[in-house]
Structures are given as C-alpha cells and as structure tokens.
C-alpha positions in Angstrom: 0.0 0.0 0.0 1.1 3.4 -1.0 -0.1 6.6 0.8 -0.5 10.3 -0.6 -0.7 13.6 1.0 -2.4 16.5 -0.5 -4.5 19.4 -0.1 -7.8 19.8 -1.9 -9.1 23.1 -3.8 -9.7 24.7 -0.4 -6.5 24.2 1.5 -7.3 21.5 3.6 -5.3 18.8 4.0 -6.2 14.9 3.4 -4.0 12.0 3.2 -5.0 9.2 0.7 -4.1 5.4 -0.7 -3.3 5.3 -3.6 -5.6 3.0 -5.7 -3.6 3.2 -9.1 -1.3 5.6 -11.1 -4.7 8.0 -11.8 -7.1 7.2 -8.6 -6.7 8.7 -5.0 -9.2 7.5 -2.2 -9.3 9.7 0.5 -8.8 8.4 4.2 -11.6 9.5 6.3 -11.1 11.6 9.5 -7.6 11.9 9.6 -5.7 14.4 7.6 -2.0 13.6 7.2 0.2 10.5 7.9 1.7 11.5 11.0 -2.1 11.5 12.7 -2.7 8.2 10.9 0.5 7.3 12.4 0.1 8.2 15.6 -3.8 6.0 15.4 -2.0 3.3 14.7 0.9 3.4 17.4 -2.1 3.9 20.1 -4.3 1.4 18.9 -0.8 -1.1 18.3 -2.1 -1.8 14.6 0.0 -1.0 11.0 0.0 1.7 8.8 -1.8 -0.7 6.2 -4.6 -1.7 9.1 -4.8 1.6 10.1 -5.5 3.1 6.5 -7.7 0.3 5.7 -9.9 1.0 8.3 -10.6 4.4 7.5 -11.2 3.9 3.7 -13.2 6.8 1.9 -16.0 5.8 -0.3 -15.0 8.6 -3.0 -12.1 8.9 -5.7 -9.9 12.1 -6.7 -8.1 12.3 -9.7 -4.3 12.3 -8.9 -3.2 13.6 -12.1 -5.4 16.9 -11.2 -3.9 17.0 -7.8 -0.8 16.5 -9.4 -1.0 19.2 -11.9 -2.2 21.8 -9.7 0.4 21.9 -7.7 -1.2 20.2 -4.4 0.9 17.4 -3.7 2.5 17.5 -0.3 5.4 15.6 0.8 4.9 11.9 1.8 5.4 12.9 5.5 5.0 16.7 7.3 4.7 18.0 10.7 2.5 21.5 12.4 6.2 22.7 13.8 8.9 22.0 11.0 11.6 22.3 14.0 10.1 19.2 15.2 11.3 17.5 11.5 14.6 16.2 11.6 16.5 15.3 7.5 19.5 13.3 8.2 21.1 11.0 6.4 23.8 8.7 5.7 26.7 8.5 2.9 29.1 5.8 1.3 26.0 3.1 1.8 25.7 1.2 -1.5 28.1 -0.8 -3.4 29.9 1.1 -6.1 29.1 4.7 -3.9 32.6 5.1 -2.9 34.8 5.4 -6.6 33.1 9.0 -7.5 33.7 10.5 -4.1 36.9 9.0 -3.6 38.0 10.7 -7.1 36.2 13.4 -6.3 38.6 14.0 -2.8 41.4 12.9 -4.2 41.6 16.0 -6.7 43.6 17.7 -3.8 45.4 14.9 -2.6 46.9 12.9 -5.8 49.6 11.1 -3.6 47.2 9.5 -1.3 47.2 6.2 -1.5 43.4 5.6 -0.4 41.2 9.1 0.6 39.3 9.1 4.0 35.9 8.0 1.7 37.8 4.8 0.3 38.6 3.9 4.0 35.1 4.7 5.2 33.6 2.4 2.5 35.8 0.0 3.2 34.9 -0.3 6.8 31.0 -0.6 5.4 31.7 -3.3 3.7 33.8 -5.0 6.3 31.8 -4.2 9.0 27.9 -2.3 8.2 25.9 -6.0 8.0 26.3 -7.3 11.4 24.4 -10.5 12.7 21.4 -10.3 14.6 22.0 -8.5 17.9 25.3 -7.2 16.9 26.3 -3.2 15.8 28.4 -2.6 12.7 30.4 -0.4 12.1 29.2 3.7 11.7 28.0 4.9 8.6 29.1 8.1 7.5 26.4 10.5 8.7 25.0 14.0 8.3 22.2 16.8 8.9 20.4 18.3 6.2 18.4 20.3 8.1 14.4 20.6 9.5 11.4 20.2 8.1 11.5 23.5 6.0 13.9 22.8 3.7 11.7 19.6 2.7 10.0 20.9 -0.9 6.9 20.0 -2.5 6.6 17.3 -5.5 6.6 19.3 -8.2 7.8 22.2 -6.8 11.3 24.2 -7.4 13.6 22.6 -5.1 15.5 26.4 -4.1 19.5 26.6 -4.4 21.4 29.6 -1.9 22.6 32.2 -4.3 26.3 31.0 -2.6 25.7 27.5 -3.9 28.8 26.1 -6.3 26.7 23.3 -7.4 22.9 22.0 -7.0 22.6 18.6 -8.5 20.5 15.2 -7.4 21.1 12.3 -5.2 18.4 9.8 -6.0 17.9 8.0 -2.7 15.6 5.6 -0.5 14.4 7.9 2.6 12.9 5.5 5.8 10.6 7.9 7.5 9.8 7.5 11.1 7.3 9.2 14.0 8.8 9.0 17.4 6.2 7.4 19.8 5.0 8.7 23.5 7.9 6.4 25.2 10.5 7.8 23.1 10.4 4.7 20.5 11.5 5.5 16.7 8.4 4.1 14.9 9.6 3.4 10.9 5.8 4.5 9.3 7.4 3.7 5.7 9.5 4.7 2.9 9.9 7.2 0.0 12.5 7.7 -3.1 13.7 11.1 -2.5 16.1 13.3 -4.2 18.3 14.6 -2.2 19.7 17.4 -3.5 23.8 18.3 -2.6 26.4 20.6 -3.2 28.9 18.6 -5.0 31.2 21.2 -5.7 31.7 22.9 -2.6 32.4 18.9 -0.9 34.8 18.8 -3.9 37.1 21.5 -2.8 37.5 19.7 0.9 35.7 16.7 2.2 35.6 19.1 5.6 33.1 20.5 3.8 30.8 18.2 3.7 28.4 19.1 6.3 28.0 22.7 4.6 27.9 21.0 1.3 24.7 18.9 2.9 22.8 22.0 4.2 20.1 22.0 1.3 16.7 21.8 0.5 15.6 18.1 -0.6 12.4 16.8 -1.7 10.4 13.2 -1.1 7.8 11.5 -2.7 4.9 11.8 -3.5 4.3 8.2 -1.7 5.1 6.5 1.4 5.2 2.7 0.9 3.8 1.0 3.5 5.3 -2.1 5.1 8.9 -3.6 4.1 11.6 -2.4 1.4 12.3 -4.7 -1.5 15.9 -5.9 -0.5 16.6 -5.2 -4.3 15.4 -1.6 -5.8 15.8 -0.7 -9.3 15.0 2.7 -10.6 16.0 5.6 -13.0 17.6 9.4 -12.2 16.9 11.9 -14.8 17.7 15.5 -15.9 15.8 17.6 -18.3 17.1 21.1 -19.4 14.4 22.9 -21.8 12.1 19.7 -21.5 14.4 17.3 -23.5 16.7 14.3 -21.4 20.0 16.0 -21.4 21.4 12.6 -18.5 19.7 9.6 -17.9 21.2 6.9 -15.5 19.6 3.5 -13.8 20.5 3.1 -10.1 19.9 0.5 -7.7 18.8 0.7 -4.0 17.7 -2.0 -1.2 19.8 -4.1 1.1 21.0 -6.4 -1.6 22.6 -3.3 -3.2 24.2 -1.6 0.2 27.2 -2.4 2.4 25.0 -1.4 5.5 22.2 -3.3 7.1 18.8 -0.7 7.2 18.7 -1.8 11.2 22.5 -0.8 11.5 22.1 2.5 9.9 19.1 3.3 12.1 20.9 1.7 15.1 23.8 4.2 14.8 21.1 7.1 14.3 18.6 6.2 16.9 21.0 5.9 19.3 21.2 9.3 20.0 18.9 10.5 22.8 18.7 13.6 20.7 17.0 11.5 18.0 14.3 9.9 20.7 12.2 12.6 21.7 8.5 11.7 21.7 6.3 13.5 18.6 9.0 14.4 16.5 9.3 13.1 12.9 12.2 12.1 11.0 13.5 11.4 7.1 16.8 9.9 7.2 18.0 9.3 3.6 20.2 5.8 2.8 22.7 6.8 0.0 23.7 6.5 -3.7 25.9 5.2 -5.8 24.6 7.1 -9.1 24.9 10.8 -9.5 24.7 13.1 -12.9 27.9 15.2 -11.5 29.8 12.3 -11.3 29.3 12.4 -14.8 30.4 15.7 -15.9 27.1 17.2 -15.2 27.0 20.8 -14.8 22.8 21.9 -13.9 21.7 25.5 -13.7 18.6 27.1 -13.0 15.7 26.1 -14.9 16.6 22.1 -15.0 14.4 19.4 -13.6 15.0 16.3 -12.1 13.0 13.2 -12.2 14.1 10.4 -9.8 11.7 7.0 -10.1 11.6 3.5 -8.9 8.5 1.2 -9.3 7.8 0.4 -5.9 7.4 4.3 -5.2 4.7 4.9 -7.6 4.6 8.0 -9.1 8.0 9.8 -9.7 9.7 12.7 -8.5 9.9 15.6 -10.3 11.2 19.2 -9.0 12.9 22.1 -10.9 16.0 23.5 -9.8 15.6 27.3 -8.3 18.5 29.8 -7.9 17.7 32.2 -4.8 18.5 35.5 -4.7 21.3 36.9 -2.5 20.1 37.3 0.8 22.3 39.7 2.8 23.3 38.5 6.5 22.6 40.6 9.4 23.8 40.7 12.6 22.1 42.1 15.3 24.2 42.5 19.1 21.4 43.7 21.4 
C-alpha cells in the first residue's frame, strides 16, 4: 500500500491510498500521515490496518492533484523544527569510486582518501548478525522540516551555492512514539539534492555542502523495502533528457544493514524525543555530477523506482542573495 498527502481546492489537508497511477481514495477523518501514524501506534495496529480501516467511499483524480500543484510531501509535521532530515553516505556498493575521485583531486599522492577507507569499513563491517552493531555509517544533517520541498515544486538553491545537483535515494521515514520509541511508518524515493562542488574542494566541507533543501515522494510505501530496488535518475534542461542513469537501492545493493544504519542514528537521545518526525536518507551510488554534469537554473529532475509509484519531479531554483545581518542587542 502506498499513501499520498495533499491538499484539496480549499486548503485543507487529506492524506489518501493510492488505488492506481490515476485514482486517490481519501482516508476519512484523519488528515495527514503522521495522525494516521500516531492511530495506529495507540491502537498497536500497522499503517496498512490503520488506513484500511478508515477507507473513503469517494475517488480524486491524482493527475489533477498533481497538476495543480497540491501534492505535499509523503510525510510533514505542524512545527517543522520538530522535523529532523538526516542522512547517511558511502551506503551502496559502487558509492565510494566518485567521491573517492572526487577527494582525491587535492590529494593525488594519497594512496586511499578518507571516503575509500570509510567504504571500506562498510563493507567490512555495516551487515552485522542479529543483535550485533556494525560499524558507523558516514552521517549528516540536512536540516528541519522546512527545507523539505513539495513534489513538483522548485527545489530552491542559496545564491552562494557552487553546485545544485540530485542524489536519487531511498528515505525511511519515522514518528517517534510517547515512550520515546523510533516508529519506521514507511518509505519514500527522495532526491536529495547536494552541493557537490563545494564537498569537492574539501571533504571538511561536507556538512556545509549537505545543508540544502531536498524533496520526497509523493508516496510513502507501507510495510517492508524490497531488499533489491531498481530505478532511473533523470535530468531535463528545456524539456528534453539531457542525463539519464539506472541506479539501484535495497539491502541487496548496500554495504550497510537498514537496522545498522538506524541503530547508529537512533541511538542518540537527541534522535528519541516523543512526537518528533524524521526522514533519514540511505545513500547512492549514481549521480549526474559524477558524470560531468554541470545543472543551472531552470533544469528538472525526475528520480523513479516502481515500488514508489509515481516519480519525483522538482525544478531547480537559484535564490537571490540574501544579505546576513547581525544584530548584538
């Protein structure tokens, strides 16, 4: 089962399954995942149960929902601080050659860059048995719920950006329950969205180079991840295919475990605090800068997978400047 949210001509917001590629039915009385979420935690039920239970009896058109711009993301919450994007890198099999070129620019005598060893490690380590912990992923913030953008909507880019160019990735999303117990709700492809450049010039910079806007969506896949994801990344510029790339997601495809990449976030206390959602993004190993790939404002990604449903489409946004101000009161 795949769930939608959206928001209807009014402005109110609904959450719906999605019957097929052109079909929405509605949930009745409950208005986003996270409430559906949070009936189902209470009542100790799935998402599937949960949503089956409150099953509509009438059909919206998701090609007009789509069109009219009133997809929301696959997960949202009332206080975006209470939304925490995270995620992890070097994850996947064949992830670490384009970063390990990539930091190596700067260092040519190196005989293996931090990533290599990092990778290495995952694949040595990141699948432990049952009971066990692996070894740390790479890790990082992206930021709160507010830099999460609509399907279908320009995904923005700082005017201080050096790069803005996709990461087609599998996000888990999560609600934290009323004992302080992550809750995994479902999952979503997502794009999301780095500055490749600025990483490029030091791998220091990483954790500035991750501070962007993403998007997700628009479904949240209920129940278990296929342990083998196939799917397509694409980038249009003046609506022809100017990179097209397959990738390939799922456990069979990482050198992590899922449950060892959410052990080693989860096990923050930070990460545990009752109401708060999160979308923690899995990694890549298939990128359009890797390739050469230069975007610029105006271009559009489109990052698909069949078990996600519809794809994910956004354009990219240049922001103007913004000037800094500092008050000292």
């Amino acid at each position: 089962m795949r769930l939608v949210q959206y928001k209807d001509t009014s402005g109110a917001q609904h959450v719906a399954v999605v019957e097929d590629a052109k079909t929405l039915i509605p949930l009745k009385a409950v208005a986003s995942t996270r409430e559906l979420a949070s009936i189902a935690i209470s009542q100790g039920v799935t998402m599937i149960e949960a949503a089956k239970a409150r099953l509509g009896d009438t059909n919206v058109d998701y090609d007009e929902v789509a069109k009219s711009g009133r997809l929301l993301p696959p997960i949202t919450h009332a206080d975006p601080a209470h939304f925490f994007v995270t995620g992890t890198g070097l994850t996947h099999l064949g992830s670490a050659s384009a970063r390990a070129n990539m930091h190596k620019a700067d260092n040519k005598a190196a005989d293996e860059t931090d990533s290599m060893k990092m990778f290495r490690m995952g694949v040595e380590g990141g699948k432990p048995n049952a009971g066990e912990q692996g070894v740390q992923p790479e890790w990082f913030y992206k930021g709160d719920g507010s830099v999460v953008a609509n399907p279908g909507a320009d995904i923005p880019s700082p005017s201080f950006a050096l790069d803005g160019s996709e990461e087609p990735e599998i996000a888990a999303i999560y609600v934290i329950d009323p004992e302080g117990t992550p809750v995994r709700i479902g999952f979503a492809i997502g794009n999301e969205f780095s500055d490749h450049v600025m990483e490029r010039q030091n791998y220091l910079y990483l954790a500035h180079s991750k501070l962007r806007a993403c998007a997700m969506g628009p479904e949240l896949l209920l129940g278990d991840l296929p342990s083998h994801v196939e799917g397509t990344s694409r980038l249009y510029r003046d609506g022809k295919v100017i990179w097209e790339k397959p990738f390939l997601s799922g456990e069979d495809n990482m050198s992590h475990s899922l449950a060892n990449l959410e052990y080693h976030h989860f096990k923050y206390d930070l990460f545990c605090r009752p109401g708060d959602v999160h979308a923690h993004f899995f990694g890549t190993a298939t990128l359009s800068f890797a390739d050469g790939i230069k975007t610029q404002d105006g271009d559009e990604f489109e990052i698909e997978a069949a078990p996600f449903g519809r794809a994910l489409r956004n354009r990219l946004k240049t922001q103007a400047e913004r000037k800094v101000t500092i008050r000292s009161i």
